[in-house]
N, C-alpha and C positions, 0 to 999 in steps of 0.2 A: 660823509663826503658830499662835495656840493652835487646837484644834481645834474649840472654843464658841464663839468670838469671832474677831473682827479689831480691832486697832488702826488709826483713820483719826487720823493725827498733821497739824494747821497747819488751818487756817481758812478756803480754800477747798473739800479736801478733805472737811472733816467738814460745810461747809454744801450741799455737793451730796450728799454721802451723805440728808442731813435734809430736802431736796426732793425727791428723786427717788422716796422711801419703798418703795422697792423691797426692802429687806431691814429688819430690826429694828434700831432702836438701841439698845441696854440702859443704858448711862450716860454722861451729858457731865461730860469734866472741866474745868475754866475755871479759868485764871491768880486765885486771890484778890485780887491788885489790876491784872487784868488791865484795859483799857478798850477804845471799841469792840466791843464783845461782843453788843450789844441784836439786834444782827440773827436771830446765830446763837439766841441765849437765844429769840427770836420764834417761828424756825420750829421748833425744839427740842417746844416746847408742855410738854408732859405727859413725855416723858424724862426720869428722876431723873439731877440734876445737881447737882453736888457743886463748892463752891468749894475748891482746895487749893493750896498753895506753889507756887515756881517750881522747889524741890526735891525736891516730890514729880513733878512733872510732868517733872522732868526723871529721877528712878530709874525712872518710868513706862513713858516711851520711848528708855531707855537711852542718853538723853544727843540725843537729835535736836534737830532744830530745829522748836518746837510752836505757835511762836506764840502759848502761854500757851491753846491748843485741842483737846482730846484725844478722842473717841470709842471708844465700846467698841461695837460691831456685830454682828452675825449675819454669819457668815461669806459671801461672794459668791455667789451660783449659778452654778454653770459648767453651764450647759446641754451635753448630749452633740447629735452632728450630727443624728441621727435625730429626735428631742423637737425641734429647732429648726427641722428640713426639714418637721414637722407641723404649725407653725404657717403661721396666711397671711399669705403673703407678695407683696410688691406685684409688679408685672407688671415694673418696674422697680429691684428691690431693687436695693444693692451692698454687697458686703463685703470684708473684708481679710483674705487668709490669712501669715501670718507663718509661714515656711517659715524657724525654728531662727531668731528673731531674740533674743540672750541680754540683752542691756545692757539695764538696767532704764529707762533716762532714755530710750533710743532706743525700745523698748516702751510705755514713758507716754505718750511727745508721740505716739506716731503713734495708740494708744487717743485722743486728745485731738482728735487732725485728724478721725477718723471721725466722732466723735462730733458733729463741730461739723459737719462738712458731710452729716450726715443718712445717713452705712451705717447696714446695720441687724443686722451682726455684724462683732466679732472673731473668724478660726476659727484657732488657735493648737496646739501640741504637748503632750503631758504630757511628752516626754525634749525637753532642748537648746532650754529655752524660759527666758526671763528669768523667774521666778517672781510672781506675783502680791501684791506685799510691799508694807512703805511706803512706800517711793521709786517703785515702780511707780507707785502711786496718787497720789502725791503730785505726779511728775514728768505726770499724766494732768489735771491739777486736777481730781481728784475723776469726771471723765469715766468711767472704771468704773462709775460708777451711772446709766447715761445708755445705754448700749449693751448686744445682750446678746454674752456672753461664751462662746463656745463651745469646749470642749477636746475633742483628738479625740486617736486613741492612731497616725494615721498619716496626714500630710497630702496623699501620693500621694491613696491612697486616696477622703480627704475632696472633693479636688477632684474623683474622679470620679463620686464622689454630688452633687456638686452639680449638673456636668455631665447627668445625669437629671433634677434638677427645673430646665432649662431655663437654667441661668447658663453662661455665655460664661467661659472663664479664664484669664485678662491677668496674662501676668510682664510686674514691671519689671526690664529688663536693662540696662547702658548699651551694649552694643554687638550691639542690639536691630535688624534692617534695618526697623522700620514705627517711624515718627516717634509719639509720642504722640496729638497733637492729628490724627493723621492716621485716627485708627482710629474704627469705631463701639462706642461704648460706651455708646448707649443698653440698653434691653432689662437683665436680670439679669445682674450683671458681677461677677466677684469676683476682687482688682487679688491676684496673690501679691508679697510681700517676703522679700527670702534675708536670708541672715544677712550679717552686719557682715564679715565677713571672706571666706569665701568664697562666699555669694552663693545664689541656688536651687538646690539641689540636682538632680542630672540625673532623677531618677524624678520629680520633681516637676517639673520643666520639658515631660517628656512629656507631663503630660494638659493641656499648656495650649494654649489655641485660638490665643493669639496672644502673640508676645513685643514690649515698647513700650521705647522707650528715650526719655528726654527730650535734645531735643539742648542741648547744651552749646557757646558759644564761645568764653568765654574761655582766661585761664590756667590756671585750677583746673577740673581734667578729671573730677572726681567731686560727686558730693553724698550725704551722710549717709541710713541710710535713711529714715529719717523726717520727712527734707523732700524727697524722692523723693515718697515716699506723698504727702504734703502736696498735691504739685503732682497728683498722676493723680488725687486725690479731689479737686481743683477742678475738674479738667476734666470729671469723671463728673457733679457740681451744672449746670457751665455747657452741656454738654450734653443735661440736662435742661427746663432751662429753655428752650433754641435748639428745638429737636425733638421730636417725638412718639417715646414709645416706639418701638424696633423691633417690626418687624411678626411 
């Protein structure tokens, strides 16, 4: 990505980037005989927006699929763990640490699960991390502008600063011996996710308090990670809701 900007490419993406106003928009591009557009064009307001071809839009984004919806933005903030450990934070928070997870679509949807079910970070790698690209965002619907974003340069580590300001920290494993819904996950929880292939890493497995497995019964003996996450951020919401904070 350019160093100025980001490109937010397709029409949910760029309409949550434009609610959330969390960063700068600098220019919308919109299909010239594009339709449906009033929404975007509404919350847009005062961003210089340019109508143009279906072939500039598409040299734009180097052939993507745009939905005739282009953004040009201020680049994301990636909050470091320290500046994000100094903000306040609820008695209750949860977040998600992505211990090396690369696949950009598996990266999007699980930014997309947090986001809907109320964490209040992603804490993520600067090496053997899916990168923060268009498909990231895209695969996220636009949820990137909704969470904040934390890179840290060692996830060991990060877990065990979190561990000092009082979060509890939950690998998902599948062959985990504490059943999911068996655990207390009230209080500050932060769920880790390994990578697609080989899974959390053993130094990152040490500082965790507790490892969860979702049990499984049928024929298909795994699930992707990002409906993994899906399912332990439901249960961190329903928990919520059932029970008082830990004490």
């Amino acid at each position: 990505m350019n160093n100025e900007y980001e490109l937010l490419i397709g029409r949910i993406p760029v309409l949550e980037c434009l609610r959330a106003k969390r960063r700068k928009a600098l220019q919308l591009f919109l299909l010239d005989t594009g339709r449906g557009l009033e929404e975007i064009e509404a919350v847009a307001g005062h961003v210089p927006t340019r109508r143009i071809s279906r072939h500039e839009l598409d040299r734009l984004t180097d052939g993507a699929t745009h939905q005739g919806v282009v953004l040009r933005a201020a680049p994301l903030h990636m909050h470091t763990l320290s500046d994000w450990l100094a903000k306040p934070l609820a008695k209750d928070a949860f977040v998600v640490i992505l211990d090396c997870v690369e696949d950009p679509q598996n990266f999007g949807a699980i930014v997309r699960s947090a986001a809907a079910c109320g964490a209040s970070a992603i804490i993520f790698p600067k090496d053997r991390s899916a990168p923060i690209s268009p498909t990231t965002i895209k695969s996220a619907a636009g949820a990137v502008d909704h969470i904040d974003m934390v890179l840290v340069p060692n996830i060991a580590r990060a877990a065990t600063e979190l561990k000092k300001h009082d979060f509890w920290v939950a690998a998902l494993m599948p062959d985990a011996p504490q059943v999911l819904w068996e655990a207390n996950l009230q209080g500050r929880i932060a769920l880790v996710v390994g990578n697609e292939g080989s899974g959390i890493r053993p130094l990152v497995q040490k500082q965790c308090d507790l490892t969860l497995r979702i049990p499984l019964t049928g024929a298909i003996t795994s699930l992707n990670a990002s409906v993994s996450t899906a399912i332990a951020l439901a249960e961190c919401v329903r928990q919520r809701y059932q029970s008082p904070p830990r004490a």
